[in-house]
C-alpha positions in Angstrom: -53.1 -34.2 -96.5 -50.0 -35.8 -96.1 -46.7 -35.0 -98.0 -44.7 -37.5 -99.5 -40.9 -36.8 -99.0 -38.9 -36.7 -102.0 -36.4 -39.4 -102.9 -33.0 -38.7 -104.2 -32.7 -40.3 -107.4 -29.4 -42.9 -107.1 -25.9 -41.9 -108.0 -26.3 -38.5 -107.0 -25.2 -37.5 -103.5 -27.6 -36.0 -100.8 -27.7 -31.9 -100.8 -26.0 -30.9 -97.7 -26.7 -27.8 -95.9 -25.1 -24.8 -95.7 -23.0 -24.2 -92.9 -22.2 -20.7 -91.2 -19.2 -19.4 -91.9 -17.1 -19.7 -88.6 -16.0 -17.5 -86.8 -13.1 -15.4 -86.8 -11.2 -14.9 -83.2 -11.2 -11.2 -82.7 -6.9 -10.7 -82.0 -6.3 -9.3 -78.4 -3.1 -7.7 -77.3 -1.5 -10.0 -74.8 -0.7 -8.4 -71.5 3.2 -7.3 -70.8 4.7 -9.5 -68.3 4.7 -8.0 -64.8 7.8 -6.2 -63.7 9.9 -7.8 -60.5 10.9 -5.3 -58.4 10.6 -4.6 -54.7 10.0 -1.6 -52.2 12.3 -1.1 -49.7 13.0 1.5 -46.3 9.2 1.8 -46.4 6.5 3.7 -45.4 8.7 6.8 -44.3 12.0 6.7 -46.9 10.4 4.4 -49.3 13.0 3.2 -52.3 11.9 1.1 -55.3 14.3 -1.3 -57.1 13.1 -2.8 -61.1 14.5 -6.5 -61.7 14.4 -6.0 -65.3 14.2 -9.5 -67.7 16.3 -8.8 -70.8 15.1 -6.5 -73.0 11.6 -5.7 -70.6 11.3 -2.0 -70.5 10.1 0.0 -67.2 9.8 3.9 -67.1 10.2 6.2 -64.3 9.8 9.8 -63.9 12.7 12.0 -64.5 15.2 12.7 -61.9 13.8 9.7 -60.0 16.9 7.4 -60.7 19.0 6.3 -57.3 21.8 3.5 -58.8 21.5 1.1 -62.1 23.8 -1.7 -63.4 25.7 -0.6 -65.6 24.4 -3.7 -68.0 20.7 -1.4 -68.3 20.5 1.2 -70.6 18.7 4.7 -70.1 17.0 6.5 -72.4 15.6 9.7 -72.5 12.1 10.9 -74.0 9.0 13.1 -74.0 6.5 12.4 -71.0 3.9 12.1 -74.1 3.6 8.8 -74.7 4.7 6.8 -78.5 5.1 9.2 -81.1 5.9 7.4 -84.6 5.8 10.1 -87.2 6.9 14.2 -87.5 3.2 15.5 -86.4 3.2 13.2 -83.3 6.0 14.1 -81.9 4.8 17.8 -82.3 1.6 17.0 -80.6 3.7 15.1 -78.0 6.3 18.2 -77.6 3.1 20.4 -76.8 1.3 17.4 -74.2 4.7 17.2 -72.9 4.7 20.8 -71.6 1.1 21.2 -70.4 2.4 18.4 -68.1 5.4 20.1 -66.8 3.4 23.6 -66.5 0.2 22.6 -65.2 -0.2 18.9 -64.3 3.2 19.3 -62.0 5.0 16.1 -64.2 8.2 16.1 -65.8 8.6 17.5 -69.0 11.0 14.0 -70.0 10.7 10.4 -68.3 13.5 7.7 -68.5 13.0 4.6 -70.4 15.4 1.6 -68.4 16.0 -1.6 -70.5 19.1 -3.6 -71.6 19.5 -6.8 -73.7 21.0 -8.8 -70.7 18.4 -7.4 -68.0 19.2 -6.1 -64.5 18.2 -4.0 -61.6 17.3 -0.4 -61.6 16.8 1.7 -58.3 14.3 4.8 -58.1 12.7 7.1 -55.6 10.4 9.7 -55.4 11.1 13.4 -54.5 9.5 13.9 -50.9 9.6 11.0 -48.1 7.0 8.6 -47.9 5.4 5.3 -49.2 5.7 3.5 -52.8 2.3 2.0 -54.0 2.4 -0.9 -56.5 -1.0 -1.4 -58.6 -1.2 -3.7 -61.2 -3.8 -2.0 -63.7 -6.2 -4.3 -66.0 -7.9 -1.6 -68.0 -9.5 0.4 -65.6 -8.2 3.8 -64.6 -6.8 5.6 -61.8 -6.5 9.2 -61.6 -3.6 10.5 -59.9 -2.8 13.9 -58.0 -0.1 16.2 -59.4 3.3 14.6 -58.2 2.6 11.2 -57.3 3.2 9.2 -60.7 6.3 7.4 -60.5 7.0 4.7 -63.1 5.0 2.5 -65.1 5.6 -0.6 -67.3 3.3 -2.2 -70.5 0.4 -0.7 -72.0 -0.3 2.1 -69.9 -1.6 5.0 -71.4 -1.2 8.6 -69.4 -3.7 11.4 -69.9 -4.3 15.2 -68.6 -7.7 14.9 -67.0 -9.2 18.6 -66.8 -10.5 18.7 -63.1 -12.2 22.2 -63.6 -13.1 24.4 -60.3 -13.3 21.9 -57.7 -10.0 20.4 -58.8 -8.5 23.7 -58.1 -10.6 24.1 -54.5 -9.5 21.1 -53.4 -5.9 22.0 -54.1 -5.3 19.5 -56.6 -4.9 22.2 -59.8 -6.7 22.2 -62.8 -5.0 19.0 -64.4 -5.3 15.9 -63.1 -3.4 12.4 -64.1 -5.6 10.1 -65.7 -4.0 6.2 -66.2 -5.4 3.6 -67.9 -4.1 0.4 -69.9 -2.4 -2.8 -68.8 0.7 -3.3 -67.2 2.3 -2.5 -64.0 1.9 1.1 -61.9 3.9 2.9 -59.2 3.2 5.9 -57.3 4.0 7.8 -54.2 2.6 9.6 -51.3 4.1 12.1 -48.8 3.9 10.0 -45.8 1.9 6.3 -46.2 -0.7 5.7 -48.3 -4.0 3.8 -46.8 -6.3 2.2 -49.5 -10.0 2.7 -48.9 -12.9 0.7 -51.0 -16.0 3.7 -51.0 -19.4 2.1 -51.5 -21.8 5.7 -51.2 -20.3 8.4 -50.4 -16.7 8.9 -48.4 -14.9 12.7 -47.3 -11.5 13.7 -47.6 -9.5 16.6 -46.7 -8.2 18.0 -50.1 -4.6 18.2 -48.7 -4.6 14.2 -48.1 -5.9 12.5 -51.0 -3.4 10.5 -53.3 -5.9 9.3 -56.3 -9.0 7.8 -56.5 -10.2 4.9 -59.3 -12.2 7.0 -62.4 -15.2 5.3 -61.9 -16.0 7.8 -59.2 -17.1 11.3 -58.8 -16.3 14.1 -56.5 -17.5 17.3 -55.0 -16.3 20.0 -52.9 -17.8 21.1 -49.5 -16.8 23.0 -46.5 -15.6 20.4 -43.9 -18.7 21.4 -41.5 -19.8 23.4 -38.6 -20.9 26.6 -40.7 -19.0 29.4 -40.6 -17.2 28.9 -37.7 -16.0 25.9 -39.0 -14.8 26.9 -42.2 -12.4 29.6 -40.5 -11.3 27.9 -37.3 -11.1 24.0 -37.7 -8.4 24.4 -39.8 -9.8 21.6 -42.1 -11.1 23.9 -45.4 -12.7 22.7 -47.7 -12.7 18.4 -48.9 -13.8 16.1 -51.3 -16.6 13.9 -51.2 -16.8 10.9 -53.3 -19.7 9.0 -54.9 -20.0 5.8 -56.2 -18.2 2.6 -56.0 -14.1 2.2 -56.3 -11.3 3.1 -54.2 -9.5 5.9 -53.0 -5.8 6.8 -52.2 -5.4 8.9 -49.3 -1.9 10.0 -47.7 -1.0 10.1 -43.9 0.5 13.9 -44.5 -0.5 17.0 -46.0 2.0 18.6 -48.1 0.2 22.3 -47.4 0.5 21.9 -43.6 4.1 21.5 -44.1 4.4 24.4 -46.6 3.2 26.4 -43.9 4.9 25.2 -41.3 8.4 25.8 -43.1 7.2 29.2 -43.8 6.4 30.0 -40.2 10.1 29.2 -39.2 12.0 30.3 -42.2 12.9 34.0 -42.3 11.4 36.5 -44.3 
């Protein structure tokens, strides 16, 4: 049986539908402008000079500072991050100094910026390359030494490494970075990028950082026994997964003993 529709009786308008409410656009933090700078006397004596806009902020590690204009300003704070009220900056006293005991960072980092702009020159402690990564939320994890500066929304985390951290001669604290902005950090000797798909080795006393997608395990370097003592290679690291790794050209440990062969007793 058919149904007759009904009619809307005259003068009175049509029923209209409801309609879903729309939509709200969820806010997202817009990304710092990058930082110009440029590396310079690379790969063996590498220098890194900050062309700061006015009032754009980069910070370096402590002690790190070459030359400035005098037009930028320098201020000192805790490697811990923001720190708003009285129980934060306790908490950021205390991350502070696990970082300068055990994750090998400074206990204070320089904040550069200045209301007219201008150039700041850094560089890092032992001679070698400057790497410049621009980080869109992913995170890197970084050996104990080689952070440098950073700019934006970069967060910086202790990443506990456990026993194989400490076999591979990378100590029990790692440094995990994640956010947005702008990243520099250094090698002793050049740094080589390599993209892993599966599973890659490296010697312990060679590798830079790695990308935290991937995971690692220690191993003897091969040929049993005989290997372990007499190759001279140890023990390494072998990566899973997908991402890239940071290795360095030099091994800080070989020259550690080197310098101790020579020096007197």
């Amino acid at each position: 049986m058919n149904q007759v529709p009904q009619q809307q009786p005259a003068g009175q308008p049509a029923p209209q539908q409801a309609q879903p409410a729309p939509q709200q656009a969820q806010p997202q933090m817009a990304a710092a402008p990058p930082v110009a700078h440029e590396i310079t006397h690379g790969p063996s004596f590498a220098m890194l000079r900050f062309d700061l806009a006015p009032n754009q902020t980069v910070i370096a590690e402590a002690g790190s500072m070459v030359a400035r204009h005098s037009g930028v300003n320098m201020e000192v704070k805790m490697n811990a991050g923001r720190s708003p009220g009285f129980f934060d900056k306790m908490k950021a006293f205390v991350i502070a100094l696990i970082r300068k005991v055990i994750g090998g960072e400074t206990f204070f980092v320089n904040h550069f910026s200045g209301p007219q702009g201008g150039s700041v020159w850094v560089a890092p402690t032992l001679s070698g390359q400057i790497a410049h990564r621009r980080m869109n939320g992913e995170t890197l994890v970084l050996s104990s030494g080689a952070y440098v500066a950073h700019s934006g929304e970069v967060d910086m985390q202790m990443k506990f490494g456990g026993l194989k951290s400490l076999l591979a001669k990378e100590g029990a604290f790692m440094l995990a970075i994640s956010g947005v902005g702008d990243l520099w950090f250094n090698s002793y000797g050049g740094i080589h990028p390599v993209d892993v798909n599966g599973s890659y080795v490296v010697d312990n006393g060679h590798l830079v950082g790695y990308e935290g997608n991937l995971t690692f395990n220690i191993k003897s370097a091969g040929g049993g026994l005989l290997g372990f003592v007499a190759s001279g290679e140890g023990m390494v690291a072998e990566f899973s997964g997908q991402g890239r790794v940071y290795i360095q050209s030099r091994n800080t440990g070989s020259l550690v003993s080197w310098l101790s062969g020579i020096l007197p007793g």
